[in-house]
VMD Tcl script that builds the backbone (N, CA, C; Angstrom):
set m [mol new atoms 468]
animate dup $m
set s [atomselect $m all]
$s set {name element resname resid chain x y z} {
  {N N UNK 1 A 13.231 17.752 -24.137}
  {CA C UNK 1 A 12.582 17.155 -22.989}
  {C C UNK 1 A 12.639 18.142 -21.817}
  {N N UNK 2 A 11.379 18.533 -21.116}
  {CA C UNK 2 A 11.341 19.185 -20.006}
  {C C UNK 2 A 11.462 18.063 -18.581}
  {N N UNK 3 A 12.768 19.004 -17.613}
  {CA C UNK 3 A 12.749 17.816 -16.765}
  {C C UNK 3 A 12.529 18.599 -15.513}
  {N N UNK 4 A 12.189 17.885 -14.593}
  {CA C UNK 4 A 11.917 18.456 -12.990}
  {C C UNK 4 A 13.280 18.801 -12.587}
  {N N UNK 5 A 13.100 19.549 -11.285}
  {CA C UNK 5 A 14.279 20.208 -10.428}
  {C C UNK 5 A 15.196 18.986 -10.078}
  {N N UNK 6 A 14.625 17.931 -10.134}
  {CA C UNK 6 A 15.409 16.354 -9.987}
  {C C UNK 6 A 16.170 15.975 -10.966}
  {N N UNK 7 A 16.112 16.391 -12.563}
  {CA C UNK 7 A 16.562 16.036 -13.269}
  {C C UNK 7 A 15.576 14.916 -14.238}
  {N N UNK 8 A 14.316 14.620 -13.559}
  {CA C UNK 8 A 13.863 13.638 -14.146}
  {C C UNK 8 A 12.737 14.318 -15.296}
  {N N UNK 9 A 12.756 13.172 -16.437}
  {CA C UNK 9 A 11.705 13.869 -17.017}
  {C C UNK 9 A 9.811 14.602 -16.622}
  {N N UNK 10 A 9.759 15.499 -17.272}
  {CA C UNK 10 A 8.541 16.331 -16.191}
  {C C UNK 10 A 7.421 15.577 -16.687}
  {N N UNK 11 A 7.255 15.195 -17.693}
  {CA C UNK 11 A 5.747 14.213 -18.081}
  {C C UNK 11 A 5.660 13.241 -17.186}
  {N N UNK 12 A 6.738 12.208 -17.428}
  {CA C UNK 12 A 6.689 11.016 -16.371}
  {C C UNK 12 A 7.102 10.961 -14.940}
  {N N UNK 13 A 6.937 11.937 -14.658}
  {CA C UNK 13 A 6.915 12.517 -13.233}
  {C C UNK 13 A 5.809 12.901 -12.726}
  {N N UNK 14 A 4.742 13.658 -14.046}
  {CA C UNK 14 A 3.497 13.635 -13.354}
  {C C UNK 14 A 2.719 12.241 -13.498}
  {N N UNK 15 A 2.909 11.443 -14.639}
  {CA C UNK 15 A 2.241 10.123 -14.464}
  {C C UNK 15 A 2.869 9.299 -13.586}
  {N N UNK 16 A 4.062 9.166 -12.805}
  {CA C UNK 16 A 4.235 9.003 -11.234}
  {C C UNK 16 A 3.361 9.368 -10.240}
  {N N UNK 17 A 3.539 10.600 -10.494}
  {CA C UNK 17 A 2.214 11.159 -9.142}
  {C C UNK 17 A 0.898 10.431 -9.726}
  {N N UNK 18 A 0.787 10.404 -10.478}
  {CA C UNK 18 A -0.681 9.683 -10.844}
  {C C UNK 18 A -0.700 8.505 -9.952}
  {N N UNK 19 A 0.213 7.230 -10.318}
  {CA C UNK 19 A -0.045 6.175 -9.755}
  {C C UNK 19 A 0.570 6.415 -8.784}
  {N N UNK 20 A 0.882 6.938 -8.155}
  {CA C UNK 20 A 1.680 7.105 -6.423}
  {C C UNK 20 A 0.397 6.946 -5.840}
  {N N UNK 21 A -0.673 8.156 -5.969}
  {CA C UNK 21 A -1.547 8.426 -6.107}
  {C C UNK 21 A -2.858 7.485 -5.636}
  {N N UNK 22 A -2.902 6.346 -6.679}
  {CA C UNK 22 A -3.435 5.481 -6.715}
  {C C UNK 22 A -3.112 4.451 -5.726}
  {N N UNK 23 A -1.586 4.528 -5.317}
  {CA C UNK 23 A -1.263 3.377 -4.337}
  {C C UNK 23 A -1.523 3.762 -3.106}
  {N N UNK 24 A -1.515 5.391 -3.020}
  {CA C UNK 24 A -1.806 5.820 -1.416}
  {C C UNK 24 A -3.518 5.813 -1.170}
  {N N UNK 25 A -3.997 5.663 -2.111}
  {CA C UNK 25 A -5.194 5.675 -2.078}
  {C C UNK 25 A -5.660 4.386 -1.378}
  {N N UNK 26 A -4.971 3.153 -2.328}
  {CA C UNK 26 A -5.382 1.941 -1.957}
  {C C UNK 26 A -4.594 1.561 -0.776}
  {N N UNK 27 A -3.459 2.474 -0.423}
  {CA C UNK 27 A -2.867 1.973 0.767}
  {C C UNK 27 A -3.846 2.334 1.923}
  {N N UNK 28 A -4.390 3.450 1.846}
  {CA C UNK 28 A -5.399 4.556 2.861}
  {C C UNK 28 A -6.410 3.240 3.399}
  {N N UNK 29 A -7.045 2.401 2.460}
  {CA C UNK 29 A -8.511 1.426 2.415}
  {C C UNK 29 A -7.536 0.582 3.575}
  {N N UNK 30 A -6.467 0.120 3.070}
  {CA C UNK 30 A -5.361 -1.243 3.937}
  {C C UNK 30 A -5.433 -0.843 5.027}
  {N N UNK 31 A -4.741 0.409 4.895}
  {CA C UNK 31 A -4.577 0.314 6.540}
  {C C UNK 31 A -5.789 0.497 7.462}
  {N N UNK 32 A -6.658 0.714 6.653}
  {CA C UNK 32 A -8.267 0.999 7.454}
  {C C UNK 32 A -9.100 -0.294 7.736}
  {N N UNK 33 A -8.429 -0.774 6.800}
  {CA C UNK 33 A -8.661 -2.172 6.881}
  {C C UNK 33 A -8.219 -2.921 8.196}
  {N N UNK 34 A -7.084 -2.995 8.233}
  {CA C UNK 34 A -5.997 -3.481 9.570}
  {C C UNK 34 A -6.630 -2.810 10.600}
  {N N UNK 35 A -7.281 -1.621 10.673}
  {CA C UNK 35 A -7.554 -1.146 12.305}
  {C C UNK 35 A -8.730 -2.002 12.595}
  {N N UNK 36 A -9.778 -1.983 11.594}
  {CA C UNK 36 A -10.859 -2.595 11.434}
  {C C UNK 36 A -10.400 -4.077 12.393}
  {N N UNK 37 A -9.756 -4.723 11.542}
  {CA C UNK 37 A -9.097 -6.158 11.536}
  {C C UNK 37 A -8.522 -6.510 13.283}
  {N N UNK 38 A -7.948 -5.339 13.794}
  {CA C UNK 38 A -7.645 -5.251 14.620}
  {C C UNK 38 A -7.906 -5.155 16.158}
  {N N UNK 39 A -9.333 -4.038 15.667}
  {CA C UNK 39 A -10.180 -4.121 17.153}
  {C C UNK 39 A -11.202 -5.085 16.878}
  {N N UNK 40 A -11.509 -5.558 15.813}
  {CA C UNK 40 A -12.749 -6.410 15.998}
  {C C UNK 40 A -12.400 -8.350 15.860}
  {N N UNK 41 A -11.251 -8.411 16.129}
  {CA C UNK 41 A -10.837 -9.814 15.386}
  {C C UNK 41 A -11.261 -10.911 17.159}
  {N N UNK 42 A -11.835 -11.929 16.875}
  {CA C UNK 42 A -12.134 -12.769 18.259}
  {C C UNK 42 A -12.035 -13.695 17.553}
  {N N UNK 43 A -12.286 -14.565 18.902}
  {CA C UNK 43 A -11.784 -16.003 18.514}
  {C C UNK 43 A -9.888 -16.716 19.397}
  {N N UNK 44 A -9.773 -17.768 18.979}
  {CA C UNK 44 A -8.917 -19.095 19.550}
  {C C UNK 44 A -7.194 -18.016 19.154}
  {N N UNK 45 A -7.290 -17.175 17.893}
  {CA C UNK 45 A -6.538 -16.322 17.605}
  {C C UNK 45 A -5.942 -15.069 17.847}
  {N N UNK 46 A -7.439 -14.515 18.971}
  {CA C UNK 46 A -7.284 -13.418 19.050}
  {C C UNK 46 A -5.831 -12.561 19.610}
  {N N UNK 47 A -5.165 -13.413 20.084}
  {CA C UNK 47 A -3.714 -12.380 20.895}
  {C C UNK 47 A -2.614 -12.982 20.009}
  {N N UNK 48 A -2.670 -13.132 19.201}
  {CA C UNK 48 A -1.461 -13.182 17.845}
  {C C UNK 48 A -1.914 -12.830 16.705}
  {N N UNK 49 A -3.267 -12.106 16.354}
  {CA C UNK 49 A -3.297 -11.278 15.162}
  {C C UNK 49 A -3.864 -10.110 15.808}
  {N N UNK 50 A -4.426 -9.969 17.156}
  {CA C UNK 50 A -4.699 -8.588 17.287}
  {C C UNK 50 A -3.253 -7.656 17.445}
  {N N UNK 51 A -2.263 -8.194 17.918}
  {CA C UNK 51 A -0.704 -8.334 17.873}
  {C C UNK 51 A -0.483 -7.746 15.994}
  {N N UNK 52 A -0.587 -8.354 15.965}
  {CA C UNK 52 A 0.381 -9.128 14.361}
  {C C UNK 52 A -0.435 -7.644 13.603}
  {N N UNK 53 A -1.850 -7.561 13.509}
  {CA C UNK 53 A -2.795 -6.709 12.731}
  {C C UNK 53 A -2.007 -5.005 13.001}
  {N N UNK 54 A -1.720 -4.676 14.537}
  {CA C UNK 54 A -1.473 -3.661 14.884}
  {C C UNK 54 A -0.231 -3.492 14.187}
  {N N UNK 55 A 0.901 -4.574 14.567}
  {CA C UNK 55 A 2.381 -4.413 13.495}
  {C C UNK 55 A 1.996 -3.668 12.262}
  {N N UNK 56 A 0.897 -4.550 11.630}
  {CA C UNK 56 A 0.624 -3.828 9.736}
  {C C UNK 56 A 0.606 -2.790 9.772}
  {N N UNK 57 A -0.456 -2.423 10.721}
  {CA C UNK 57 A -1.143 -1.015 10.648}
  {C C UNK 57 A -0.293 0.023 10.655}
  {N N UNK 58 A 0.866 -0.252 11.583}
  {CA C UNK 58 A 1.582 0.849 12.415}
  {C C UNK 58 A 2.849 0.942 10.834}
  {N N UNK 59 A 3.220 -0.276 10.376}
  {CA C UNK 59 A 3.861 0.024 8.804}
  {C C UNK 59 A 3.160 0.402 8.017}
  {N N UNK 60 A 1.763 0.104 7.781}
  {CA C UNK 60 A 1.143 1.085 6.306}
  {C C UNK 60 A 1.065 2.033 6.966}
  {N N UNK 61 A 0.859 2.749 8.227}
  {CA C UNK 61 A 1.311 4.123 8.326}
  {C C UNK 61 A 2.540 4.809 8.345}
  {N N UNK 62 A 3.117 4.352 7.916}
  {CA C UNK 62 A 4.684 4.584 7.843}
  {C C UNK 62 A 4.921 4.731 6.032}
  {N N UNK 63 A 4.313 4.015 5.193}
  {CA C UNK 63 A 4.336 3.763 3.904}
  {C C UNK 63 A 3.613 4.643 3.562}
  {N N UNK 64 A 2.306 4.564 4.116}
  {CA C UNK 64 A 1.565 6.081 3.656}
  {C C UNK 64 A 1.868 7.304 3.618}
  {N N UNK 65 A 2.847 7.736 4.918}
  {CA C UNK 65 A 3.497 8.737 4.797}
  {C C UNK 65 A 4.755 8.865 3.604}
  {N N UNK 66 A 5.639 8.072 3.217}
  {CA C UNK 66 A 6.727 7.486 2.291}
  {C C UNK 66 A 6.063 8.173 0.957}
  {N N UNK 67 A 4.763 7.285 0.699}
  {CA C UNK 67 A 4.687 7.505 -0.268}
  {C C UNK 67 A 3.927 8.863 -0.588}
  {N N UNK 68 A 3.186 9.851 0.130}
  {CA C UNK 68 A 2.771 11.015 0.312}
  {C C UNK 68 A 3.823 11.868 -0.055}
  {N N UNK 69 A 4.809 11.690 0.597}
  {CA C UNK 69 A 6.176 12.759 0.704}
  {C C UNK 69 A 7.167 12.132 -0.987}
  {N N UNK 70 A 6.691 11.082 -1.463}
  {CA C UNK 70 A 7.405 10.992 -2.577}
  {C C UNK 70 A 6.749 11.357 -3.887}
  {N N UNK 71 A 5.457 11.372 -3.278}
  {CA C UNK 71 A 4.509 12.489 -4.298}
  {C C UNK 71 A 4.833 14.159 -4.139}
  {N N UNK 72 A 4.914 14.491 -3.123}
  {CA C UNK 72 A 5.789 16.181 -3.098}
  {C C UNK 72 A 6.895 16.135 -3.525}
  {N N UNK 73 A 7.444 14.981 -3.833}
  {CA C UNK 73 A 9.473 15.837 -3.978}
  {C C UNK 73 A 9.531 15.261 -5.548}
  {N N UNK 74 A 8.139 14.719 -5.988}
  {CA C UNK 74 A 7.957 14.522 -7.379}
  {C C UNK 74 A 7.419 15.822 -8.011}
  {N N UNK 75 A 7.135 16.993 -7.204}
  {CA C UNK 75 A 5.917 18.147 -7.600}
  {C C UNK 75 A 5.326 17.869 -7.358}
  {N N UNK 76 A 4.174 16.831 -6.780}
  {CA C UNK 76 A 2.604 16.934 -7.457}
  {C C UNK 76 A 1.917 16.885 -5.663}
  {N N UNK 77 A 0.863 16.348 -5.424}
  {CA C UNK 77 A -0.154 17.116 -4.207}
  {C C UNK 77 A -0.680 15.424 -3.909}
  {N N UNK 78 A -0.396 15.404 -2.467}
  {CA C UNK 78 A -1.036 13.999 -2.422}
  {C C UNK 78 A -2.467 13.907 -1.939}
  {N N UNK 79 A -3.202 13.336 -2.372}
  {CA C UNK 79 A -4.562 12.615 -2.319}
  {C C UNK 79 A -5.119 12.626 -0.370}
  {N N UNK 80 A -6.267 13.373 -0.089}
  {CA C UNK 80 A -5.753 13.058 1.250}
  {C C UNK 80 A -7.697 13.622 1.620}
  {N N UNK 81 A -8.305 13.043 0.470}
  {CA C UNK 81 A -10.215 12.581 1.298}
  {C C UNK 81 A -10.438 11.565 1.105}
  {N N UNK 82 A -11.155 11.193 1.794}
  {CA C UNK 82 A -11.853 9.613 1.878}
  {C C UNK 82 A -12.409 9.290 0.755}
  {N N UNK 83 A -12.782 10.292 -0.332}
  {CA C UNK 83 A -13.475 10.158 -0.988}
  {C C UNK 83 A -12.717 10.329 -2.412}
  {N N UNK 84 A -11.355 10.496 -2.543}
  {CA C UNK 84 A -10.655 10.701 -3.345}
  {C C UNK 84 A -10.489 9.192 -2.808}
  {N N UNK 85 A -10.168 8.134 -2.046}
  {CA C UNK 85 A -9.313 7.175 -1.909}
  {C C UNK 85 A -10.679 5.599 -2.224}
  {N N UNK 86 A -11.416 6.447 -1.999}
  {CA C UNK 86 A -13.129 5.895 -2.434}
  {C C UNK 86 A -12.559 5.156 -3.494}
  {N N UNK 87 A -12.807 6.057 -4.706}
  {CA C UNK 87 A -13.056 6.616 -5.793}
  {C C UNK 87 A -11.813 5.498 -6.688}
  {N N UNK 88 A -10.957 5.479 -6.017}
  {CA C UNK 88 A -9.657 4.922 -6.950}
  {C C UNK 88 A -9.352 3.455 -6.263}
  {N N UNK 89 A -9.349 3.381 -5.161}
  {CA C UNK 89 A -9.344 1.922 -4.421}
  {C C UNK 89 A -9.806 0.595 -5.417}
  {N N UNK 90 A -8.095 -0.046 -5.230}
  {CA C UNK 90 A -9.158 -1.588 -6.069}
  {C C UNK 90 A -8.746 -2.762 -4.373}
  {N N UNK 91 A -8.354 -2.288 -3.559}
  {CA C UNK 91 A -8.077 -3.365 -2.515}
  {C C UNK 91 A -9.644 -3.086 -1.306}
  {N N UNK 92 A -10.076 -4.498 -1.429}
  {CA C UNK 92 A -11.496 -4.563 -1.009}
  {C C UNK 92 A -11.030 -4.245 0.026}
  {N N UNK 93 A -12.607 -3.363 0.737}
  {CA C UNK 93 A -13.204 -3.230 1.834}
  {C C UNK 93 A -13.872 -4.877 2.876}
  {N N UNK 94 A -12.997 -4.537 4.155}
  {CA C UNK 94 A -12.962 -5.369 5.195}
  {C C UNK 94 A -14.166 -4.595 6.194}
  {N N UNK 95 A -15.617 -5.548 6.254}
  {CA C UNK 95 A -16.139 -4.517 6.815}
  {C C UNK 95 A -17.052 -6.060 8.348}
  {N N UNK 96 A -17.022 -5.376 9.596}
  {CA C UNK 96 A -16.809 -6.316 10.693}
  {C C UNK 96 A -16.474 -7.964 10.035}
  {N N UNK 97 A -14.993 -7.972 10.382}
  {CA C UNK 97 A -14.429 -9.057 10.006}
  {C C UNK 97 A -14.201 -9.313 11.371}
  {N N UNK 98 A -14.654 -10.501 11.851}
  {CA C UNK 98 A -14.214 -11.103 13.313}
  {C C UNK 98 A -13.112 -12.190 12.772}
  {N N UNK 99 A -13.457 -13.293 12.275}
  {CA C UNK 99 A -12.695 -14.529 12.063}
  {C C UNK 99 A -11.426 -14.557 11.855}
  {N N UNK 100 A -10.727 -15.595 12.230}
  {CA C UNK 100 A -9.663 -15.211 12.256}
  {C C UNK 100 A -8.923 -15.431 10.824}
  {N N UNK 101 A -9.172 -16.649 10.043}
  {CA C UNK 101 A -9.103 -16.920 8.609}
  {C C UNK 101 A -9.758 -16.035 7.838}
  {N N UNK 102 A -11.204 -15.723 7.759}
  {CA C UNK 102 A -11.554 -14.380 6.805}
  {C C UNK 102 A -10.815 -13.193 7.327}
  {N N UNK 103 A -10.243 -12.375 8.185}
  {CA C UNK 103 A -9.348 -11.967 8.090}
  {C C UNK 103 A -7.771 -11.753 7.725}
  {N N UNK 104 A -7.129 -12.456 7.794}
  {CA C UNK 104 A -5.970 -13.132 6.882}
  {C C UNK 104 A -6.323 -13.404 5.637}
  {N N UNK 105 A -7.289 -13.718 4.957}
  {CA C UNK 105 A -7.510 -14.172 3.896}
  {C C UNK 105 A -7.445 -11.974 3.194}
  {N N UNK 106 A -8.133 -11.142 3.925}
  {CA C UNK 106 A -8.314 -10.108 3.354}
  {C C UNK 106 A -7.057 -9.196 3.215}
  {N N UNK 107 A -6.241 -9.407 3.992}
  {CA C UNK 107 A -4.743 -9.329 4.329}
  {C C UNK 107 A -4.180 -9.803 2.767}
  {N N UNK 108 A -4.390 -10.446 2.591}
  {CA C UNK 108 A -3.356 -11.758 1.780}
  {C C UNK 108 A -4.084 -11.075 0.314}
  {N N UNK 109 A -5.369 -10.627 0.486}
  {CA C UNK 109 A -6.117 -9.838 -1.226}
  {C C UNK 109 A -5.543 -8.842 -1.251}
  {N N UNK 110 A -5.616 -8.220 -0.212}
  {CA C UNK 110 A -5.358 -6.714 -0.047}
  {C C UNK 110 A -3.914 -6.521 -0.715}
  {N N UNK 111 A -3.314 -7.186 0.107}
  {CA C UNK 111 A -1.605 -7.093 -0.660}
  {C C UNK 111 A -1.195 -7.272 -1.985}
  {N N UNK 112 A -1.916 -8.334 -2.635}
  {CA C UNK 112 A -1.544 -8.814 -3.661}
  {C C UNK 112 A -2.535 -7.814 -4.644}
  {N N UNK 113 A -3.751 -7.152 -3.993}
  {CA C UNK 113 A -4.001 -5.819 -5.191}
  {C C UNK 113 A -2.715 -4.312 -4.961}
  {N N UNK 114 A -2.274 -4.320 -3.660}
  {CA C UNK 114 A -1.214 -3.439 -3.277}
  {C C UNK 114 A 0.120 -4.039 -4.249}
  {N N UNK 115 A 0.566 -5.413 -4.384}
  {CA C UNK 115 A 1.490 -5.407 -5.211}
  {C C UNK 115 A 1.165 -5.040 -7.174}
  {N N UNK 116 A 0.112 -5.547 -7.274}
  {CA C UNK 116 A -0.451 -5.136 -8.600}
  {C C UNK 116 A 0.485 -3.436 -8.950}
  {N N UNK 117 A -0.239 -3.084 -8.381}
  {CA C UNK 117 A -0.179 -1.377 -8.392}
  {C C UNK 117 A 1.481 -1.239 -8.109}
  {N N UNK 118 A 2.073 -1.155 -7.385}
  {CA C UNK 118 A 3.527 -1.225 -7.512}
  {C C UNK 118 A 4.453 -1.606 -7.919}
  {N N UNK 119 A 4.281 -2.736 -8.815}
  {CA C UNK 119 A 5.170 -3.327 -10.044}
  {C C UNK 119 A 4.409 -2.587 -11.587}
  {N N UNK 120 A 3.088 -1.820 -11.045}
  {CA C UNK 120 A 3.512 -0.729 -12.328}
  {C C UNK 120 A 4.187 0.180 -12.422}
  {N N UNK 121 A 4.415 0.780 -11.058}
  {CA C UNK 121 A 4.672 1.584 -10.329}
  {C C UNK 121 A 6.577 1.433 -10.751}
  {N N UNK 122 A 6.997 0.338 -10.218}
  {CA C UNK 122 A 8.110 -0.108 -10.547}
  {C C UNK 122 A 8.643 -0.083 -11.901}
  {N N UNK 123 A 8.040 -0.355 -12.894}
  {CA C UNK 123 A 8.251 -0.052 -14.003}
  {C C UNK 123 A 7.959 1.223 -14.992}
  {N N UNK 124 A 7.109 1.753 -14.158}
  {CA C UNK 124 A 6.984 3.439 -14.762}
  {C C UNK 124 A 8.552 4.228 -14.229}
  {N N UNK 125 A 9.015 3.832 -13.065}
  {CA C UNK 125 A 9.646 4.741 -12.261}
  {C C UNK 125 A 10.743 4.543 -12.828}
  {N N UNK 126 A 11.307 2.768 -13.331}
  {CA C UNK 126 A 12.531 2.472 -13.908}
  {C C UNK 126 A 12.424 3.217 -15.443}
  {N N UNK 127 A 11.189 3.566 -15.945}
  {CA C UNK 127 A 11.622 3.652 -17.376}
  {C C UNK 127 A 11.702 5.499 -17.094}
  {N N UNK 128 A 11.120 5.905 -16.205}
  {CA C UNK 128 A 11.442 7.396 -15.629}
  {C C UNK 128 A 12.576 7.415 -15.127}
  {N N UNK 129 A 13.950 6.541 -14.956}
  {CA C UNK 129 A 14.716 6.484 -14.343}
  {C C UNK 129 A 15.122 7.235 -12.792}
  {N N UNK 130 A 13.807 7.245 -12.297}
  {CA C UNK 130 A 13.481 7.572 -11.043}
  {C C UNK 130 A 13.824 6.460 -9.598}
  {N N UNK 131 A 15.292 6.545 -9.072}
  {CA C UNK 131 A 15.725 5.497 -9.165}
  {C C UNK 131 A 14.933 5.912 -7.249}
  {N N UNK 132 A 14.660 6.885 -6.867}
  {CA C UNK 132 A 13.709 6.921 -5.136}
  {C C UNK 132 A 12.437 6.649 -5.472}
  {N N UNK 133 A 12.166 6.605 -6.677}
  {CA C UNK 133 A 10.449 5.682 -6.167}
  {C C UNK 133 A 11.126 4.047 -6.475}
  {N N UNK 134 A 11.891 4.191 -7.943}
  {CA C UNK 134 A 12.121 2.703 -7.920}
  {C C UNK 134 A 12.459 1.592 -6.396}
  {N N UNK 135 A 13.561 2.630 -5.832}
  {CA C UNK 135 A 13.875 1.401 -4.584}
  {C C UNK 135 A 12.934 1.770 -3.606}
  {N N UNK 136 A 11.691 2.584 -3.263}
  {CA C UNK 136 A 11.115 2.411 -2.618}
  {C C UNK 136 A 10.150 1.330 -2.845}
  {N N UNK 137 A 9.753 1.264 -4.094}
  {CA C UNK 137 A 8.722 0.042 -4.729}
  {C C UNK 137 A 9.212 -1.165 -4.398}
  {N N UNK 138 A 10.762 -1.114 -4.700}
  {CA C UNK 138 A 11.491 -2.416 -4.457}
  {C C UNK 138 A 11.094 -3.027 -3.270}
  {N N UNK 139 A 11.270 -2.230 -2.267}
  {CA C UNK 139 A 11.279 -2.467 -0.747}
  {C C UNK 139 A 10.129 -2.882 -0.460}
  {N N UNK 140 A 9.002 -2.189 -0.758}
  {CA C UNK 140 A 7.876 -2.364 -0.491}
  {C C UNK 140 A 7.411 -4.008 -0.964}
  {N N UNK 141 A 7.748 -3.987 -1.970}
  {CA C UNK 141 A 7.140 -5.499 -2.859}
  {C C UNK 141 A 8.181 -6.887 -1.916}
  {N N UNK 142 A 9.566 -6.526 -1.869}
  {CA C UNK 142 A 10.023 -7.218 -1.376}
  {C C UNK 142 A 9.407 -7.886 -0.093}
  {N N UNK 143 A 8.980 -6.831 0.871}
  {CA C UNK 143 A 8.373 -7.016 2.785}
  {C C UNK 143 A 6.991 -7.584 2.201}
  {N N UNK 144 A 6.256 -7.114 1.304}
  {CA C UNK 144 A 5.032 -7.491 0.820}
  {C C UNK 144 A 4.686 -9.111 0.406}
  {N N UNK 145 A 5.835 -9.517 -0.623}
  {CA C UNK 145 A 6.159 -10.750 -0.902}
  {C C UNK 145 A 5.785 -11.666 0.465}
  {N N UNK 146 A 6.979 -11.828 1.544}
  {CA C UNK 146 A 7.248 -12.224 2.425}
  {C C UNK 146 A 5.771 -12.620 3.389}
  {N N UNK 147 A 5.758 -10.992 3.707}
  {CA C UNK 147 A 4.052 -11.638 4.099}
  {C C UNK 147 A 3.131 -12.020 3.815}
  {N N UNK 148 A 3.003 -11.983 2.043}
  {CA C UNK 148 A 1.511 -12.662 1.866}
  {C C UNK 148 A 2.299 -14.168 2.148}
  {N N UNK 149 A 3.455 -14.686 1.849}
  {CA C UNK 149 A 4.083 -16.369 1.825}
  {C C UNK 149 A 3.888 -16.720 3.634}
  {N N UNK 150 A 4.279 -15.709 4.323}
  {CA C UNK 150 A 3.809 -16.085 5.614}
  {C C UNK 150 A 2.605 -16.416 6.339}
  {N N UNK 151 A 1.543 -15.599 5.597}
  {CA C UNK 151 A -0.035 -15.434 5.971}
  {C C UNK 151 A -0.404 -17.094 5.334}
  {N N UNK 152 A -0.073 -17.291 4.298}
  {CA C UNK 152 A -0.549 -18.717 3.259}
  {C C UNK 152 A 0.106 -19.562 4.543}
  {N N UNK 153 A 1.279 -19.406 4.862}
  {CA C UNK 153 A 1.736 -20.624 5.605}
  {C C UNK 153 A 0.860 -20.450 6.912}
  {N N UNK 154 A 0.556 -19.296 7.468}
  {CA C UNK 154 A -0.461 -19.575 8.604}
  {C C UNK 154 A -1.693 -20.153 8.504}
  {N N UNK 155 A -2.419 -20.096 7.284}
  {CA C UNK 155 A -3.605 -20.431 6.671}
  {C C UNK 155 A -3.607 -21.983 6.951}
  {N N UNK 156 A -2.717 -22.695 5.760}
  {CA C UNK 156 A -2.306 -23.956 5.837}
  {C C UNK 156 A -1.344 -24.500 6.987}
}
mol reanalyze $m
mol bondsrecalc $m
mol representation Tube
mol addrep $m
């Protein structure tokens, strides 16, 4: 078995970067999403999700970077055109979303295609015994959880 400077095996290290890959991609659409979400949201709501939208934004940019830099210390080159993030994106495009429910509602898709992708993610990394993507996935799914259960309870 060939292994990286980490110790981890080198195959499943590049099919890491693969789906890292894929999540920064679909993270790239989210958070583009949230700015979107953010300057254009009106309505009875507007000063507790134009609030709340900016919070996201300002963490998927924080995650985006996370997971960029955990694609370099894996070897591999992170994803970084619009058109690379095009191309691989499964978390829909939010395009002038005013309302305040069709917004939350895209929030609440968005995540739950963002968790998709990271409980594969989670399980590639555990069987790579890659235990810094594993607890980063952890983390991520964990805060992720939380808010789509919070967004549903704002809904209802």
């Amino acid at each position: 078995m060939s292994t990286t400077i980490l110790g981890l095996d080198k195959q499943k290290s590049e099919n890491l970067v693969v789906s890292l890959n894929d999540l920064l991609s679909n993270f790239q659409v989210y958070y583009q999403n949230l700015r979107g979400l953010h300057w254009n949201i009106k309505g009875k709501s507007f000063f507790e999700l134009h609030v709340k939208f900016e919070e996201f934004y300002t963490d998927s940019q924080e995650k985006v970077d996370l997971i960029a830099e955990r694609i370099l210390t894996l070897g591999g080159t992170p994803l970084h055109t619009f058109e690379d993030y095009s191309k691989l994106a499964k978390v829909p495009v939010g395009k002038n979303i005013t309302k305040d429910t069709e917004a939350v509602k895209l929030v609440i898709n968005s995540l739950s295609e963002l968790l998709k992708i990271e409980r594969i993610i989670l399980d590639e990394s555990d069987e790579a015994n890659d235990e810094g993507t594993n607890s980063m996935m952890s983390d991520f799914i964990a805060e992720q959880e939380k808010i789509i259960w919070m967004l549903n309870a704002w809904l209802n």
